[in-house]
C-alpha positions in Angstrom: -78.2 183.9 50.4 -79.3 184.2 46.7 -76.3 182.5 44.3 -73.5 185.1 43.1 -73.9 186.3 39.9 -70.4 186.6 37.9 -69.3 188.5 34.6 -69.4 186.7 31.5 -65.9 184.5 30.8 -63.9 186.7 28.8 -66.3 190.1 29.4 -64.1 191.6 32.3 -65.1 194.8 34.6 -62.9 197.6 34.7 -62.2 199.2 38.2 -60.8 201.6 39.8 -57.6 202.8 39.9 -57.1 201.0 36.8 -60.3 203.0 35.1 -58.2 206.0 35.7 -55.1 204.5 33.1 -58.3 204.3 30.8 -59.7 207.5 30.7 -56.1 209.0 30.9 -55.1 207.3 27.4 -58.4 208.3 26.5 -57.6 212.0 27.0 -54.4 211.7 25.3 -56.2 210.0 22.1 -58.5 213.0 21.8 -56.3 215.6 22.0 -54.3 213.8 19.1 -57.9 213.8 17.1 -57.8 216.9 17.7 -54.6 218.0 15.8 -55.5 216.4 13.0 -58.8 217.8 12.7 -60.6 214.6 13.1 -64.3 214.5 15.2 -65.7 211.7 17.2 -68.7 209.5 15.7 -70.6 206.7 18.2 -72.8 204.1 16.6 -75.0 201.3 18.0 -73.1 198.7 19.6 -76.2 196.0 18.4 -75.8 196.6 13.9 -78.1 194.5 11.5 -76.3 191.1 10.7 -76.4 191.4 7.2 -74.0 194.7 7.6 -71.4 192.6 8.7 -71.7 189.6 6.8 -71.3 192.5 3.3 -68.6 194.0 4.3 -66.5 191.8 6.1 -66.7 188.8 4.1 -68.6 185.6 4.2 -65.2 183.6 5.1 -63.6 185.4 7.0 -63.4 183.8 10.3 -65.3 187.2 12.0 -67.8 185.7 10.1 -67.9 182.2 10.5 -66.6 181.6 14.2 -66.8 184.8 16.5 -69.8 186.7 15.9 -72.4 186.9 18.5 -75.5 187.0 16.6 -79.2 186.4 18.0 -82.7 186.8 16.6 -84.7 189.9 17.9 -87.5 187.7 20.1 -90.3 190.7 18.9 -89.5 191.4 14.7 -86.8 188.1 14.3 -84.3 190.7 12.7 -80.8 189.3 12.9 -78.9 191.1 15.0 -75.0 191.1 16.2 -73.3 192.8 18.5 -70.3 194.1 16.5 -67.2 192.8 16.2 -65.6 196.0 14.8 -66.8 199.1 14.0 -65.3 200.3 10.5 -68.4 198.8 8.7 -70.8 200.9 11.5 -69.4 203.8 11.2 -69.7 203.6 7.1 -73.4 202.2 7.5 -73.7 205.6 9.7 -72.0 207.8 6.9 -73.9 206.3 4.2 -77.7 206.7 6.5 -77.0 209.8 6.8 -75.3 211.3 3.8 -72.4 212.7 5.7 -70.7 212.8 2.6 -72.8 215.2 0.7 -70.5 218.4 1.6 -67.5 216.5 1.3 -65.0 214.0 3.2 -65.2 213.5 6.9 -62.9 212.7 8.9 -64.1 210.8 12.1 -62.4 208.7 14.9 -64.6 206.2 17.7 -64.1 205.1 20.5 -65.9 201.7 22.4 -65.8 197.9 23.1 -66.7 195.7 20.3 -67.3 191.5 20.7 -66.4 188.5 19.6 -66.5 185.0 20.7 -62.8 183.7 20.8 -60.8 182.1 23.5 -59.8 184.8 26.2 -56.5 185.4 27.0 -53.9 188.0 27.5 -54.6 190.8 25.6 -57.6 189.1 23.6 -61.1 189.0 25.2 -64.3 188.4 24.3 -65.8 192.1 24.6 -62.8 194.3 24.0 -61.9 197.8 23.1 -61.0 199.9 20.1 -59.8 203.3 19.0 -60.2 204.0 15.4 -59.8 206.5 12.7 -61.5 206.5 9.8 -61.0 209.0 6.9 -64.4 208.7 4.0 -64.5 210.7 0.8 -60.4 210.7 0.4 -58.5 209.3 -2.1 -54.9 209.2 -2.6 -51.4 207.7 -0.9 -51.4 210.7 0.9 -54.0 210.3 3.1 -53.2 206.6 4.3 -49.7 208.4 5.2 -51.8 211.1 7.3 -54.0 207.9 9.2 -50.6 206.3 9.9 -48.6 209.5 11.0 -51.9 210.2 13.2 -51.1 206.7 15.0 -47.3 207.3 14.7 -48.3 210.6 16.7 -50.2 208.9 19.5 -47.0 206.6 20.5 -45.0 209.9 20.6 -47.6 211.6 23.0 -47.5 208.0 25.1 -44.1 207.8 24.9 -44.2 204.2 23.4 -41.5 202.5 22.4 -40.3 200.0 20.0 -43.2 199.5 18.1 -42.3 198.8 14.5 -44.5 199.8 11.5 -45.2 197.1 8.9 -46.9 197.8 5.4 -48.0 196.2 2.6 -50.0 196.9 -0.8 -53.0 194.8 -1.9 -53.6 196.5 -4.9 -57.1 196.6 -6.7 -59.7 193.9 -7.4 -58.3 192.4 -10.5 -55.0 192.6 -9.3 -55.9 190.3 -5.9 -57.6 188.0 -8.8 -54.7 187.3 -11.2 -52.8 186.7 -7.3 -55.6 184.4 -6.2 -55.0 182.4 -9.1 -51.8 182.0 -9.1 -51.8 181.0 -4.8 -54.8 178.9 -5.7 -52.2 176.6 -8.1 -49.6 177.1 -5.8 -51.9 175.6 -3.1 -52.9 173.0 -5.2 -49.1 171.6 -5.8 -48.7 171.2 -2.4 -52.4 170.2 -0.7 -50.5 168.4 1.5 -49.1 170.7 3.4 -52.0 172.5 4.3 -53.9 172.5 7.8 -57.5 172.2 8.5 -58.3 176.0 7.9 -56.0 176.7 4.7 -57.4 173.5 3.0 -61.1 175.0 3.6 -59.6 178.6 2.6 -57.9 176.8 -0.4 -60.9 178.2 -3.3 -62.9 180.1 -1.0 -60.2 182.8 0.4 -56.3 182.1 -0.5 -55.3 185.2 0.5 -56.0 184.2 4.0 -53.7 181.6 3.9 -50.7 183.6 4.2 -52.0 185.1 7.4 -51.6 181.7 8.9 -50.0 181.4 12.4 -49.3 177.6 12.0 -45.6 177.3 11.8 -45.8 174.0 9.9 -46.8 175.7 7.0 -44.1 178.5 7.0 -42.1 177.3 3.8 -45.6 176.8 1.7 -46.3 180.2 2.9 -43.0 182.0 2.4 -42.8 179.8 -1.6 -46.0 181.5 -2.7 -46.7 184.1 -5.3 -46.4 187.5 -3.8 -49.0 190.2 -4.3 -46.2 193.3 -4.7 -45.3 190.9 -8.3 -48.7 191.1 -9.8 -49.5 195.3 -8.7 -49.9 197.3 -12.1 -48.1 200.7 -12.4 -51.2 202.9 -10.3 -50.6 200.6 -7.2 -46.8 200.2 -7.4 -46.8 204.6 -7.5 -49.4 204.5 -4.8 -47.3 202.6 -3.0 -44.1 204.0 -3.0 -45.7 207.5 -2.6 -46.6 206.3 0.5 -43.3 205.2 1.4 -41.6 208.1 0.2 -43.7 210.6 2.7 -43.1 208.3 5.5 -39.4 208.6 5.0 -40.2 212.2 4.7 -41.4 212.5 8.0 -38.6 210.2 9.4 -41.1 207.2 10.3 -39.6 203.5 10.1 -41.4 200.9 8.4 -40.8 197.6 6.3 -42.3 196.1 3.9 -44.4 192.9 4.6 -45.3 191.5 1.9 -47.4 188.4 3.5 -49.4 191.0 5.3 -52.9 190.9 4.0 -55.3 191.8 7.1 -57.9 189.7 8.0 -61.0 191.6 6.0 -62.2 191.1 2.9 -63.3 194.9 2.4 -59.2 196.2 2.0 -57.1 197.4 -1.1 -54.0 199.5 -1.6 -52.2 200.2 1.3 -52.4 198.0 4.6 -50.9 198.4 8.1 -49.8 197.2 11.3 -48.0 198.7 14.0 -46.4 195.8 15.9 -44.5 195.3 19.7 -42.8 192.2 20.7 -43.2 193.4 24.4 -47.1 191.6 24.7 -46.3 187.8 23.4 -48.1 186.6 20.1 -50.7 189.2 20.6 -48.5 191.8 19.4 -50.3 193.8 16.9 -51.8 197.1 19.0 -52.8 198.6 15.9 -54.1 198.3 12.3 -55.8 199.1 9.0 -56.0 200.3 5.3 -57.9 201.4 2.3 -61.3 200.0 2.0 -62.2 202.1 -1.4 -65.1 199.7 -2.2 -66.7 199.3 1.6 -68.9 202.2 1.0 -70.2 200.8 -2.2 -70.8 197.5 -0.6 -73.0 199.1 2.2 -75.3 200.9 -0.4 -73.9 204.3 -0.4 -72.5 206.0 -3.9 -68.8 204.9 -4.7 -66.8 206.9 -2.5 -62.6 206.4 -1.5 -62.2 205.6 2.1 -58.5 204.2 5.0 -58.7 204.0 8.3 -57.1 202.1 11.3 -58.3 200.3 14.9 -56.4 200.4 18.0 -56.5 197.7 20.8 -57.3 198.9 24.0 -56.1 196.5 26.5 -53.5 195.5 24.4 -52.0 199.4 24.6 -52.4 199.5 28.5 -50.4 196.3 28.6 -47.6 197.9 26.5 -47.6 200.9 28.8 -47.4 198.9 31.4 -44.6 197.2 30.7 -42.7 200.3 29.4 -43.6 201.5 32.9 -45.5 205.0 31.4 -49.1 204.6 32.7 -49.7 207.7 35.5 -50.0 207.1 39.1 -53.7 207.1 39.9 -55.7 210.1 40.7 -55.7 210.9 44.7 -57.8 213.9 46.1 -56.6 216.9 47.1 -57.5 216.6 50.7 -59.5 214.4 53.0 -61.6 215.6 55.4 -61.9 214.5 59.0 -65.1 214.7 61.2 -65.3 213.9 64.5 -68.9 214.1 64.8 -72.0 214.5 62.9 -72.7 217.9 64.8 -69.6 219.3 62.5 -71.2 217.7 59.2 -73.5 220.3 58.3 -70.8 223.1 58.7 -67.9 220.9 57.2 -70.0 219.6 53.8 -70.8 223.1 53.4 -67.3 223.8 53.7 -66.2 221.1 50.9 -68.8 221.8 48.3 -66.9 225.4 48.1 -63.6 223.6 47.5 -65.2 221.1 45.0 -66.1 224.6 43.0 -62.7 226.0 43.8 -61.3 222.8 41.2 -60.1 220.8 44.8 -60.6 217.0 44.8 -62.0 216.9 48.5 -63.1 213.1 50.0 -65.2 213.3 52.7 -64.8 210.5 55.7 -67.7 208.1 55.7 -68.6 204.7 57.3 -70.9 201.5 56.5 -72.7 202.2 59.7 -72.8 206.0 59.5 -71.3 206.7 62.5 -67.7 208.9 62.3 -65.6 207.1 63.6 -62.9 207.4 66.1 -59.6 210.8 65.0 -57.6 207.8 64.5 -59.4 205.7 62.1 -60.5 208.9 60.4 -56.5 209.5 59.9 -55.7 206.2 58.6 -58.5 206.3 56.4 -57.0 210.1 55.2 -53.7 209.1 54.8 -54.7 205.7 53.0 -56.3 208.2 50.1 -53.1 209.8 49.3 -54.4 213.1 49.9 -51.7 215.6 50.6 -54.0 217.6 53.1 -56.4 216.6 56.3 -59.0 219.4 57.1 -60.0 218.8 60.2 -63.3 220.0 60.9 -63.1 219.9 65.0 -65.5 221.6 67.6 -62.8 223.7 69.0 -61.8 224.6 65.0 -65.2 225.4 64.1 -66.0 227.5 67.2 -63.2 229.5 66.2 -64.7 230.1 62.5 -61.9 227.8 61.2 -60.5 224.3 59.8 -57.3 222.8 60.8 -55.1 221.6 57.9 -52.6 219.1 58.7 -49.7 217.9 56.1 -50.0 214.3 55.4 -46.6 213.6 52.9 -44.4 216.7 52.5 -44.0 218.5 55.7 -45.9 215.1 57.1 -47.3 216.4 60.9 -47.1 220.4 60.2 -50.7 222.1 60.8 -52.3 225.3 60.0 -55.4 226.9 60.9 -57.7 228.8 57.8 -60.9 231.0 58.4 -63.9 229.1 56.7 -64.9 232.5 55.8 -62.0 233.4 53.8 -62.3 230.2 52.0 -62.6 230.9 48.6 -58.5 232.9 49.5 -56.7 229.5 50.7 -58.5 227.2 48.6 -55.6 226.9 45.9 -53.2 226.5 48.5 -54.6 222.9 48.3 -54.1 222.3 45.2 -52.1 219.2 44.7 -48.8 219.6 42.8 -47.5 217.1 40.5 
């Protein structure tokens, strides 16, 4: 026997009846999308190198420690497989002028990579949701991509997930603040860890994002961003904050949140749950007014967020909201394969009556015995068994037999008034 292949540490399949919580949440997203008017974009999930390396940063640890990148074996063009898909879809936008009649707004949906330590909540190919909103300036809009999120945990029924936001103002803003963190740094080099004393002159901000509790006080002593915005940031900012209270959505301010990409100014997000451990961030973003620039498209305004997949299944799993897994309709049972052309003929006009109809099957192709064929139906959750018998189909018709409600009670139909009963199977919720 040849050696069992397995999936890729940290690259995990997705099977049934769990697929169904996926493409359920995926339903639910889209029809939010499509309140708000937004349309769905897919890119490559294989983008030149370079792309990333632009817009997310140099030293950002995307960058330095998680990428998978590899050299195309027939043209050696550095290739990755991405690790988000913000800069693809504004590579896509600016290939294919998408902004020439104006902003778009887009939303995506697909697994994205990088190579970090798996655990809960955190893989190594993993999923994301994301908005994105090109061509828009103003406060207004990063309120819209927020209340857009803020509407998805309403439609879920999510609860206590709390709203954190920040403001990272404009380029020479962050650099009078990297300045002053880089001296603040300096005055106490001691206290820094392996990865804030390589951050130190290369990328301060990132520093404050540290998770090492050691370095709490340095952190919390530093010079804060909000203290060096000029008088456009501070009033995009607090428009911001007044629509949200507008619209009656909680939030505080954070101001050590800086988001782990170089390509963000203005506002930043997160919308955070203490149900899922230390991976409790499902959901976050900002303004990236420069990324579009940076990716060799004309200057052009642009905010958007990303959703984790797997980390929002886990929060509706705890909360207890994901819906019971789809069951068919009915289940049919065959004694013999005399009845199959008859009974097959029989299902295909339920299947294009809207039924879910399974048929009964076997690894050696033989039917089986009524009461395996039973077990089996009632294993499926089907509400119905049609049983396709030779005394039912001499009479023209197909037994159905009530497998939970009513459990035991039977009827006979005509096959050839089908297309009349058919809704009568319909399952209820």
């Amino acid at each position: 026997m040849a050696q069992k292949i397995t999936a890729i540490k940290g690259m995990n399949d997705i099977l049934p009846p769990h697929s169904a919580h996926w493409e359920w949440l995926e339903g639910q997203v889209r029809e939010v999308m499509s309140r708000f008017a937004y349309r769905n974009i897919r890119t490559p999930i294989v983008e030149p190198t370079g792309l990333f390396v632009r817009s997310l940063g140099e030293v950002t640890d995307v960058v330095e420690k998680e990428m998978y990148s590899f050299e195309d074996r027939l043209n050696g063009e550095a290739l990755t497989l991405r690790p988000e898909n913000t800069a693809g879809v504004v590579r896509a936008v600016v290939e294919h002028n998408l902004l020439y009649e104006g902003g778009k707004r887009l939303y995506y949906m697909g697994p994205m990579f990088r190579h970090e330590r798996p655990q809960r909540g955190r893989y190594r190919q993993f999923h994301q949701i994301g908005a994105e909103a090109l061509g828009f300036s103003g406060a207004h809009v990063d309120a819209e991509l927020i209340l857009l999120a803020h509407s998805l945990w309403q439609a879920l029924g999510v609860r206590d997930v709390r709203l954190e936001i920040n403001s990272l103002g404009q380029p020479e803003e962050r650099k009078a603040h990297r300045e002053a963190l880089i001296r603040h740094f300096e005055a106490h080099q001691e206290l820094l860890d392996e990865d804030g004393q390589r951050r130190l002159y290369s990328n301060p901000l990132r520093i404050l994002d540290t998770k090492n509790p050691a370095m709490k006080d340095v952190v919390e002593s530093a010079p804060r961003l909000l203290d060096f915005l000029g008088e456009a940031s501070l009033q995009a900012f607090e428009t911001l904050q007044q629509i949200l209270r507008a619209h009656d959505v909680a939030y505080t301010i954070n101001p050590r949140l800086v988001r782990g990409l170089d390509y963000y100014n203005l506002t930043v997000f997160e919308f955070i749950t203490d149900s899922l451990g230390a991976q409790g961030t499902i959901c976050a973003g900002g303004r990236y007014d420069g990324l579009i620039e940076q990716v060799g498209g004309k200057p052009a305004p642009g905010v958007g967020w990303a959703m984790g997949v797997e980390r929002v299944l886990e929060l509706l799993k705890e909360q207890d909201l994901l819906p019971a897994a789809p069951v068919p309709d009915a289940y049919a049972v065959i004694p013999d394969m005399q009845s199959l052309p008859v009974a097959m003929q029989a299902l295909q006009q339920l299947r294009q009556a809207g039924l879910a109809v399974q048929m009964h099957a076997t690894p050696t192709g033989e039917m089986g015995s009524f009461k395996s064929q039973f077990k089996k139906a009632d294993a499926s959750g089907a509400r119905f068994a049609l049983v396709f018998g030779a005394d039912e189909l001499a009479e023209g018709c197909v037994t159905i037999k009530q497998l939970r409600d009513g459990a035991g009670e039977q009827s006979k139909k005509p096959l050839a008034e089908l297309a009349q009963w058919a809704n009568s199977l319909q399952s209820q919720d």
